[in-house]
C-alpha positions in Angstrom: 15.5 5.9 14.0 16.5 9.0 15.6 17.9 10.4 12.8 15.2 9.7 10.7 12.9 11.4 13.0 14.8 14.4 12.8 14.7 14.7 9.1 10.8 14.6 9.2 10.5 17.2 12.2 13.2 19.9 10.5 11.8 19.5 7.1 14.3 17.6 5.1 11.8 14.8 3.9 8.2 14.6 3.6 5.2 12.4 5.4 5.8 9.6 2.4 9.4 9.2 2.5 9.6 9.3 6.7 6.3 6.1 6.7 8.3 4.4 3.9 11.8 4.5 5.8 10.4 4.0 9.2 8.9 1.0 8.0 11.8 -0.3 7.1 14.2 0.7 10.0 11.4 -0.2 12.7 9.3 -3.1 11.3 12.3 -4.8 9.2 15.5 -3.8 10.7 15.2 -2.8 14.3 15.9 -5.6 17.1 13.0 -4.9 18.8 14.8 -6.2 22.3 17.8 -3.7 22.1 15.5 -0.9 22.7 14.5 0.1 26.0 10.8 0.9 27.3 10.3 3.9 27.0 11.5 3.9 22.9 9.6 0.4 22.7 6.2 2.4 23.6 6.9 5.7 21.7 7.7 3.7 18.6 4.9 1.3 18.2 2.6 4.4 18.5 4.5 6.2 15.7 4.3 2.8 13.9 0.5 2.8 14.6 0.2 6.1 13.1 2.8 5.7 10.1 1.0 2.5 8.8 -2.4 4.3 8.5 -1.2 7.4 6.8 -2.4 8.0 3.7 -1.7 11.0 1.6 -4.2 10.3 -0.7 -7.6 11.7 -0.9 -9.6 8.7 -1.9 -8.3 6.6 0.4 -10.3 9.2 3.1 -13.4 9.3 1.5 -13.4 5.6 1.1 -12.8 4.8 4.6 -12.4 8.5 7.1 -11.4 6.7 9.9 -9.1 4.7 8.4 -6.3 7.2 7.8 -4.5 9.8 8.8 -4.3 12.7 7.0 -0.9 15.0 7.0 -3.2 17.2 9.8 -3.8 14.6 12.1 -0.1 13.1 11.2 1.6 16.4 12.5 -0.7 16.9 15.6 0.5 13.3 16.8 
């Protein structure tokens, strides 16, 4: 997870790639019990926020506050 994190922030791979992965490693293939509180909080808010990105522009029009957009992505 950490890793992964730190390939989005430095640049390495893109918005799409770091939802698609994190789903995977979080939602699929994390123990949620072997983590402790702090890293249980901070990732189901980046789980909240990866599963409602969209980089697509009719997705937004079709439903605004459905999404997040790359801007409100990096601001979280």
């Amino acid at each position: 997870m950490y890793w992964l994190i730190y390939q989005y922030i430095n640049g390495y791979i893109d918005e799409s790639f770091f939802c698609n992965e994190f789903y995977y490693a979080y939602d699929l293939g994390i123990n949620h019990n072997d983590l402790d509180k702090l890293e249980k909080n901070v990732f189901h808010k980046l789980d909240e926020i990866v599963s409602r990105f969209s980089p697509y522009k009719e997705d937004h029009l079709l439903a605004p506050k459905a999404f997040y957009t790359k801007k409100n992505y990096d601001r979280k």
